[in-house]
TORGULUM-615192 format. One record per residue (C-alpha): y, x, z; residue in one letter; residue number from 0. Coordinates in Angstrom, 1 decimal, decimal comma. Example, Ala and Ser with C-alpha at 12.3 -4.5 7.8 and 13.67 -1.06 7.14 Angstrom:
2
> c2|c1|c3|aa|i
> -4,5|12,3|7,8|A|0
> -1,1|13,7|7,1|S|1
This chain:
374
> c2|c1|c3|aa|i
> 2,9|-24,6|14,1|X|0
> 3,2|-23,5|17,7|X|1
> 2,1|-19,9|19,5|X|2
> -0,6|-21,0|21,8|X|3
> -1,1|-17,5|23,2|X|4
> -0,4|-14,3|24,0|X|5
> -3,5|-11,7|24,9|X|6
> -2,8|-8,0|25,8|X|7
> -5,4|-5,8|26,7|X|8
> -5,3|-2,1|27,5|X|9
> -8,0|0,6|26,3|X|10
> -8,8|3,9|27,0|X|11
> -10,7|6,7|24,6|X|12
> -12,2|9,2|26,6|X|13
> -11,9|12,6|24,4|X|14
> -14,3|15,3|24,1|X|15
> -13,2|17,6|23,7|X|16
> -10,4|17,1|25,0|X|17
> -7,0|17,0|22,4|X|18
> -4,8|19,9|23,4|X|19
> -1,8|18,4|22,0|X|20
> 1,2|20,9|20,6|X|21
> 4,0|18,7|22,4|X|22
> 2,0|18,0|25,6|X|23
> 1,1|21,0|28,4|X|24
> -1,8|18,8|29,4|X|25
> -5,2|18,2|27,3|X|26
> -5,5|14,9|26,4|X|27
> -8,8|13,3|28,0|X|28
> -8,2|10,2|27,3|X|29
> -6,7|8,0|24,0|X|30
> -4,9|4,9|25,8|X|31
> -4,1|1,8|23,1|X|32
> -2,5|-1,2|24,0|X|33
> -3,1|-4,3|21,2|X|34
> -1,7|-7,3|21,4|X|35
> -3,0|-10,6|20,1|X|36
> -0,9|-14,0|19,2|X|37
> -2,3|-16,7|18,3|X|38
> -1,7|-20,1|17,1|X|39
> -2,4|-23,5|17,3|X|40
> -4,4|-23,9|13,5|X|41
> -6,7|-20,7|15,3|X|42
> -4,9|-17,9|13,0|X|43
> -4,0|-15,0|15,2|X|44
> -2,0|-11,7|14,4|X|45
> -2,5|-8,2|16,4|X|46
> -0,2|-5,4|17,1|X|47
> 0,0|-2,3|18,9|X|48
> 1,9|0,4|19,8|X|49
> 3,3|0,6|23,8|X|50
> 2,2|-0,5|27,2|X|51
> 4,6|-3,7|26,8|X|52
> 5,6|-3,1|30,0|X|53
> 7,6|-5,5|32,2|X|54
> 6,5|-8,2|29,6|X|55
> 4,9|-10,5|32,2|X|56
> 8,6|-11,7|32,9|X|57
> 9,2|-13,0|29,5|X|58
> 5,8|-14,3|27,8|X|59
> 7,3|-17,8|27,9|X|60
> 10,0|-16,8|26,0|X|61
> 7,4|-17,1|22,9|X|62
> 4,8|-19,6|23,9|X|63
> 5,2|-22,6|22,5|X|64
> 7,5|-21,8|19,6|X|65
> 7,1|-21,4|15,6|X|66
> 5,4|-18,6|14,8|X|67
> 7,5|-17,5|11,6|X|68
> 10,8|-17,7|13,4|X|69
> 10,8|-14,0|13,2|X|70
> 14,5|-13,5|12,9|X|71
> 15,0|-15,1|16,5|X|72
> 11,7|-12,8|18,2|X|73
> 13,8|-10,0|17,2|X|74
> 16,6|-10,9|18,7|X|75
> 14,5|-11,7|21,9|X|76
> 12,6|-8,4|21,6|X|77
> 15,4|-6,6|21,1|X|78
> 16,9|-8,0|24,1|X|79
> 13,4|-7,6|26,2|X|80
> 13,5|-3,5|24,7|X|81
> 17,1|-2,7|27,1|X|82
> 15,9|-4,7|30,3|X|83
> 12,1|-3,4|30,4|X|84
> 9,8|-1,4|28,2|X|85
> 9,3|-1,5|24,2|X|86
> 7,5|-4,6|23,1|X|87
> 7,5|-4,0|19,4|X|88
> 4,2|-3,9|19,6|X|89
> 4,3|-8,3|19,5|X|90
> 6,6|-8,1|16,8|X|91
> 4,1|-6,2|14,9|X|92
> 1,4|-8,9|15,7|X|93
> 4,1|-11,7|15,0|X|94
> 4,5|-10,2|11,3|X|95
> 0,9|-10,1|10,8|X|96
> 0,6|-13,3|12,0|X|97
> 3,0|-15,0|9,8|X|98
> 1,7|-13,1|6,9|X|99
> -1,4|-14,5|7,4|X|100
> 0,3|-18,1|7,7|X|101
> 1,9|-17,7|4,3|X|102
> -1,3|-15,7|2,6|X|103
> 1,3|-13,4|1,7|X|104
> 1,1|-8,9|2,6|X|105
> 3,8|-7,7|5,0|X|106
> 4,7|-5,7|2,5|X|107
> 6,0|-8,4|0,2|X|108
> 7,5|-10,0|2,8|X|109
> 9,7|-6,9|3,1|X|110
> 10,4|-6,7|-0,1|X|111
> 7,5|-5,8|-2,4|X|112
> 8,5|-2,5|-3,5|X|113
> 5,6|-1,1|-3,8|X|114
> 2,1|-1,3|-2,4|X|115
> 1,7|2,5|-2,2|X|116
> 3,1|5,9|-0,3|X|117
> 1,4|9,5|-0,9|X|118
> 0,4|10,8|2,6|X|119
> 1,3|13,9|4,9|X|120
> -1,5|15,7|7,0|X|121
> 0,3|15,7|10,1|X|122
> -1,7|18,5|12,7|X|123
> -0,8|18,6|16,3|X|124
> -3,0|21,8|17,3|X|125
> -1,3|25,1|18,1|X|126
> -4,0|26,8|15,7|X|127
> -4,2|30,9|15,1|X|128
> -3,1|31,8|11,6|X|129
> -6,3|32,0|10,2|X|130
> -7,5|28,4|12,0|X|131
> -4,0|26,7|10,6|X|132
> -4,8|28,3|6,7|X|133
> -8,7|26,9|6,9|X|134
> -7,1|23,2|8,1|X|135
> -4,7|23,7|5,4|X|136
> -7,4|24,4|2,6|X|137
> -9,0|21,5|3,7|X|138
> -6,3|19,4|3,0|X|139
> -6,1|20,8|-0,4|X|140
> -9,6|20,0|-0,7|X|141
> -9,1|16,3|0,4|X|142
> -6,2|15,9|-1,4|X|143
> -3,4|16,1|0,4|X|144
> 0,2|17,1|-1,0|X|145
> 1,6|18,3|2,4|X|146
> 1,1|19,2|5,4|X|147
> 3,0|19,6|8,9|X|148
> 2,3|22,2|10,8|X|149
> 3,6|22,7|15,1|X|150
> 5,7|25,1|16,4|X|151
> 5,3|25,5|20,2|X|152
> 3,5|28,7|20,2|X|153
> 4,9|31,3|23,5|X|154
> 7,0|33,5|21,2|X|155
> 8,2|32,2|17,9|X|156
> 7,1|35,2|15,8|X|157
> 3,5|33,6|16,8|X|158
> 4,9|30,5|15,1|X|159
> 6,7|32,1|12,1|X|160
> 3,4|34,6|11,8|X|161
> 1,2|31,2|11,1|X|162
> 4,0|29,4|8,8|X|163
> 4,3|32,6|7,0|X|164
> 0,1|32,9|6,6|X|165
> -0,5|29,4|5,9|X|166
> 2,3|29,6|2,7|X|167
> 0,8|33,0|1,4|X|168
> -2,5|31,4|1,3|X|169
> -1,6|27,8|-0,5|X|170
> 1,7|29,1|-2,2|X|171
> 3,2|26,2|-4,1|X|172
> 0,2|23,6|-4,2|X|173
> 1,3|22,3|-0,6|X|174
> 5,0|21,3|0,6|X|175
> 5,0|22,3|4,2|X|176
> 7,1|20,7|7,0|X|177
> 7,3|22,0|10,5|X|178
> 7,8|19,9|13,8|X|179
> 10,1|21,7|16,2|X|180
> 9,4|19,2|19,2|X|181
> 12,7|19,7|20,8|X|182
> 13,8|16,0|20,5|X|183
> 11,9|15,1|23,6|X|184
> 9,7|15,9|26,2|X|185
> 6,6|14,6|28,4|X|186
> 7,6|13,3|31,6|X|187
> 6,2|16,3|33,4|X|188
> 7,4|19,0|30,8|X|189
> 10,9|20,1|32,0|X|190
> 11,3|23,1|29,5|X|191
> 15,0|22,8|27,7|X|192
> 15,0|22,0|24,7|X|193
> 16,5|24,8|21,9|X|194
> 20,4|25,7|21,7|X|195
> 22,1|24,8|18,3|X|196
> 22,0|28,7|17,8|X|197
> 18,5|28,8|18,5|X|198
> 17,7|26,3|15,8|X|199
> 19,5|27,8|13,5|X|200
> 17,9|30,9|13,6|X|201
> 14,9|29,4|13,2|X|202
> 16,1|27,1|10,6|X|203
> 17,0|30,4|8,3|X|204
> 13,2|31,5|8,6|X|205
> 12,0|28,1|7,4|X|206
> 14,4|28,6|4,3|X|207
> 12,6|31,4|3,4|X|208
> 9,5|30,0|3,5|X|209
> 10,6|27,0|1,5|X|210
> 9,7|24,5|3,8|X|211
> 10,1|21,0|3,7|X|212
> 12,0|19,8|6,6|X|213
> 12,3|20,9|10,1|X|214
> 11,6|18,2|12,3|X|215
> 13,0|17,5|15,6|X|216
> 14,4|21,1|15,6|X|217
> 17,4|19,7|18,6|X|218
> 17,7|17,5|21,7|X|219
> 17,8|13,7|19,8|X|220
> 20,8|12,8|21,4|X|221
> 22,9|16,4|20,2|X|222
> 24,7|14,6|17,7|X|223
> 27,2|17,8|17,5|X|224
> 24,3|20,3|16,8|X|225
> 22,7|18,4|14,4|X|226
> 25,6|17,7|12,1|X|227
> 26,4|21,4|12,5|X|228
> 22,7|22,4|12,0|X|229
> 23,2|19,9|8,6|X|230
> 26,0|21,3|7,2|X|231
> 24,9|24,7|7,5|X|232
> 21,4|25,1|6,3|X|233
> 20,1|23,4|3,1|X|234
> 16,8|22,0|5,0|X|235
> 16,1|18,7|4,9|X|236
> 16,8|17,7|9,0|X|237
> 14,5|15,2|10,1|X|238
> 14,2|13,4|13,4|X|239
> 14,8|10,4|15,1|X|240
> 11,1|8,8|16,2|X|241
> 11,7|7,6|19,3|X|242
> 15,8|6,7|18,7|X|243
> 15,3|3,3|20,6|X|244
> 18,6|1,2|19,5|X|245
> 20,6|0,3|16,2|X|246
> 24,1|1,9|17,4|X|247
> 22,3|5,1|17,7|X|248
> 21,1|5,3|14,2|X|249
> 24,3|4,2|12,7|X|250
> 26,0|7,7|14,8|X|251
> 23,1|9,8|13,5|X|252
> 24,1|8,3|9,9|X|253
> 27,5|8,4|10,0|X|254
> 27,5|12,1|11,4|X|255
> 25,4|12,9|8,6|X|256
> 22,9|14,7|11,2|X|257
> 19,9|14,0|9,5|X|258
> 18,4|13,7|6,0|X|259
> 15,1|12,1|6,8|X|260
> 15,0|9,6|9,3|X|261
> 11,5|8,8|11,3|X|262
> 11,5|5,7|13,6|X|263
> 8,2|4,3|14,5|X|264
> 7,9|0,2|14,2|X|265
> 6,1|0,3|16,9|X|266
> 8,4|1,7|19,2|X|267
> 12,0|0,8|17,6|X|268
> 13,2|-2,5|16,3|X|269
> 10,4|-3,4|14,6|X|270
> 9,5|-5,1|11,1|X|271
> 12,7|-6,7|10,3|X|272
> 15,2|-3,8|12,2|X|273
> 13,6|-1,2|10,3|X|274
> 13,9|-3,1|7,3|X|275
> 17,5|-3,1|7,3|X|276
> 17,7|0,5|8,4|X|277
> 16,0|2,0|5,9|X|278
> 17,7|-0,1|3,0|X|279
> 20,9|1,9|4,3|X|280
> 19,5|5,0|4,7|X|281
> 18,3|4,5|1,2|X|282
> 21,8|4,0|0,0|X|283
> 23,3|6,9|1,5|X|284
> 20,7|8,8|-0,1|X|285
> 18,5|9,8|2,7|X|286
> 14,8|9,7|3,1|X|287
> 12,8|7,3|5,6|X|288
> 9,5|8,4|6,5|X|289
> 8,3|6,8|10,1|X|290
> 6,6|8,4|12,9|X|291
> 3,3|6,9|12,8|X|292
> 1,7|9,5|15,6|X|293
> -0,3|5,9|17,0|X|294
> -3,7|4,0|16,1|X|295
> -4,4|2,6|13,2|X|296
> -2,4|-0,8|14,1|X|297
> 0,9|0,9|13,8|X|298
> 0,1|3,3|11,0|X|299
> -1,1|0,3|8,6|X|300
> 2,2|-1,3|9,9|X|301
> 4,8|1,6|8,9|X|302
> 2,7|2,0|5,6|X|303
> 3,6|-2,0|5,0|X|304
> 7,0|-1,2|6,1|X|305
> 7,5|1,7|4,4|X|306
> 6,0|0,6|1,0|X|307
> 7,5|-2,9|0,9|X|308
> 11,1|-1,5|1,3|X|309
> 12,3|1,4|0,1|X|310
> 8,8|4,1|-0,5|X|311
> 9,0|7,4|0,3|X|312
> 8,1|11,0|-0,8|X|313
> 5,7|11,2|1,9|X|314
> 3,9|9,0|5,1|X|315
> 3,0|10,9|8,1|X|316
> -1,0|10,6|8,8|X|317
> -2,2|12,2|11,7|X|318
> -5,3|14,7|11,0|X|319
> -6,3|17,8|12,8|X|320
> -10,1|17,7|12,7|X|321
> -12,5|18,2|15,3|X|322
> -10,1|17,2|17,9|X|323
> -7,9|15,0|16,3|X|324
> -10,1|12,8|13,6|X|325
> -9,5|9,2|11,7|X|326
> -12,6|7,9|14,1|X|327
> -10,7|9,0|17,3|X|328
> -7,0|7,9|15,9|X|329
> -8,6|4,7|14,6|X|330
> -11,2|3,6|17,0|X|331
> -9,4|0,4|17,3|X|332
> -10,1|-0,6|14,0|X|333
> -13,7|-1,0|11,9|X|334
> -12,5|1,0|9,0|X|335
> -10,1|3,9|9,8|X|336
> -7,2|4,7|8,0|X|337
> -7,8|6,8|4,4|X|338
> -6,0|8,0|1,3|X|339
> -8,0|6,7|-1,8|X|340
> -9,3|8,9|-4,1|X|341
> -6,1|9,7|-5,9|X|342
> -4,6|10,9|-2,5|X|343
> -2,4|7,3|-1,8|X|344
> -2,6|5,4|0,9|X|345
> -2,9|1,8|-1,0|X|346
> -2,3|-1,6|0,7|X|347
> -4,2|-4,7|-0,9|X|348
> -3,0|-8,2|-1,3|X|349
> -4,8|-9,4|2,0|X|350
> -2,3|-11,2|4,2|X|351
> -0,6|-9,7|7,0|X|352
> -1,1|-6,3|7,9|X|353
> -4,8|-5,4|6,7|X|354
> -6,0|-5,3|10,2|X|355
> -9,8|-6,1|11,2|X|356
> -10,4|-4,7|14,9|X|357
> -13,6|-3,2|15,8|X|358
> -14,2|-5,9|18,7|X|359
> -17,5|-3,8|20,3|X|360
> -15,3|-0,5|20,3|X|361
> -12,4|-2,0|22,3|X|362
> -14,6|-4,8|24,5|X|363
> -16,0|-0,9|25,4|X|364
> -12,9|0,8|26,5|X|365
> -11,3|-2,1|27,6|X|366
> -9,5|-0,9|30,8|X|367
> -7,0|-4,1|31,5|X|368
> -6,8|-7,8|30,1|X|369
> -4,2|-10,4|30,5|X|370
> -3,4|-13,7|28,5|X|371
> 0,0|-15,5|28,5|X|372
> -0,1|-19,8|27,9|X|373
């Protein structure tokens, strides 16, 4: 078995409204998705997404032409590719599929075969009022949802501790709430700085009082010192690390004991089989790993596979926010979007690879960009 080819097209979703994303000063008008397709020489092909691959022109031959289910050496490559140009985990994600499709086998077994199941999050990204954020937070009661993260990002922080505070009087104890801080990173354009450790962990004794979860991203990612501090002196769960792009970094943030739930995206750090191993040790040291998955459809099917197969986890981030953030608009790469069952689990089958069956009309519509590798 040989790759034959590589095809990476680039889409765009025009939104409207518009998403007025809590981490981003702009409106979204547009949903961009890159997927990539690999195929091989029987006619099998695999599909991933996640980044722009960028810079990936300069090493396409570096896969055409070999075995398809020598996945241990594409990581090395893509690792490799990920420090001279962009993140190109989105191939490895296609790779994965592909070979599970090869070997009629789910990712998820391939991973390990842990489980075929992980319980959801409703993961908003609106900055709603108080009495907006306790209707969205009904509704996930109604849909069945066990949690819920809600955005801080609001002017003055009493704005965002007067919502917290409304949407926990309302649901009490029938929803665990987590808060996103969004201090671990920034849009290009958004040159606020993020919060000091003192800062946080005033915060930080708010969200104690209001039983919360874990507070999410509530430092700089790369303030190793406050986060151990922030650690050691609050009993919140710490979460971060989504966009922590290499190994060595993970290893300080677990040796530091900076954070107790650890969220890197396959899609945009070292994919199916780096991951793997990451969140076996993160396992061991009793932590909790629960990816980012704030993507398409692509990469939340494949950190479900990931995250199921290896090690499970109390909860899965799913983005929801309806009307502007919806499973159509998140998922318009796929036919079927994304969706607990009707116990409230998001439940892989034993379909090989990744589950994936593109909505070919939808992205032949917003196709922006094409290019094939041979």
């Amino acid at each position: 078995m040989t790759i034959t080819r590589i095809e990476i097209t680039h889409h765009q979703l025009e939104l409207d409204p518009p998403f007025p994303a809590s981490w981003d000063p702009q409106p979204r008008r547009k949903f961009p998705a890159t997927v990539v397709r690999v195929h091989d020489d029987e006619g099998r092909m695999g599909v991933g997404s996640g980044d722009s691959m960028a810079g990936f022109q300069d090493y396409a031959d570096l896969f055409v032409g070999r075995d398809p289910l020598d996945l241990d050496r594409h990581a090395a490559v893509l690792d490799n590719i990920a420090f001279h140009a962009g993140r190109p985990w989105p191939l490895d994600v296609a790779l994965w599929d592909l070979a599970g499709r090869i070997r009629g086998q789910p990712v998820w077994r391939m991973l390990g075969g842990a489980s075929n199941r992980v319980r959801p999050y409703a993961s908003c990204g609106v900055l709603r009022s108080a009495q907006g954020s306790v209707r969205q937070a009904e509704r996930a009661l109604e849909l069945g949802f066990a949690a819920l993260k809600l955005r801080f990002g609001r002017p003055e922080m009493p704005d965002d501790l007067a919502v917290l505070e409304a949407v926990r009087s309302a649901v009490g104890d029938r929803l665990e709430l987590m808060v996103d801080c969004n201090q671990g990173w920034r849009m290009p354009w958004d040159t606020a700085r993020p919060w000091s450790f003192e800062k946080a962990l005033e915060v930080a004794r708010e969200l104690e009082a209001l039983d919360v979860y874990w507070m999410e991203e509530p430092l700089h990612r790369g303030d190793y010192d406050g986060m151990q501090r922030l650690n050691a002196e609050t009993p919140l769960r710490i979460a971060g690390g989504e966009m922590t792009r290499e190994r060595y970094e993970f290893q300080v943030l677990l040796e530091r004991e900076c954070l107790d739930v650890f969220q890197p995206d396959v899609v945009c750090s070292l994919g199916m089989s780096g991951l793997r191993d990451l969140a076996l040790e993160v396992h061991r040291r009793g932590r909790i790993f629960s990816p980012h998955t704030w993507g398409n459809g692509i990469g939340l099917l494949a950190n479900l596979h990931l995250t199921a197969g290896t090690v499970g986890a109390p909860f899965l981030e799913l983005p929801w926010d309806p009307p502007e953030w919806t499973a159509e608009r998140r998922d318009f790469v796929l036919a079927h979007p994304v969706a607990p069952d009707a116990e409230g689990w998001l439940t892989l089958s034993d379909a090989p690879g990744l589950e994936i069956e593109l909505d070919e009309e939808r992205l032949a519509a917003t196709e922006s960009q094409r290019t094939t590798y041979r």
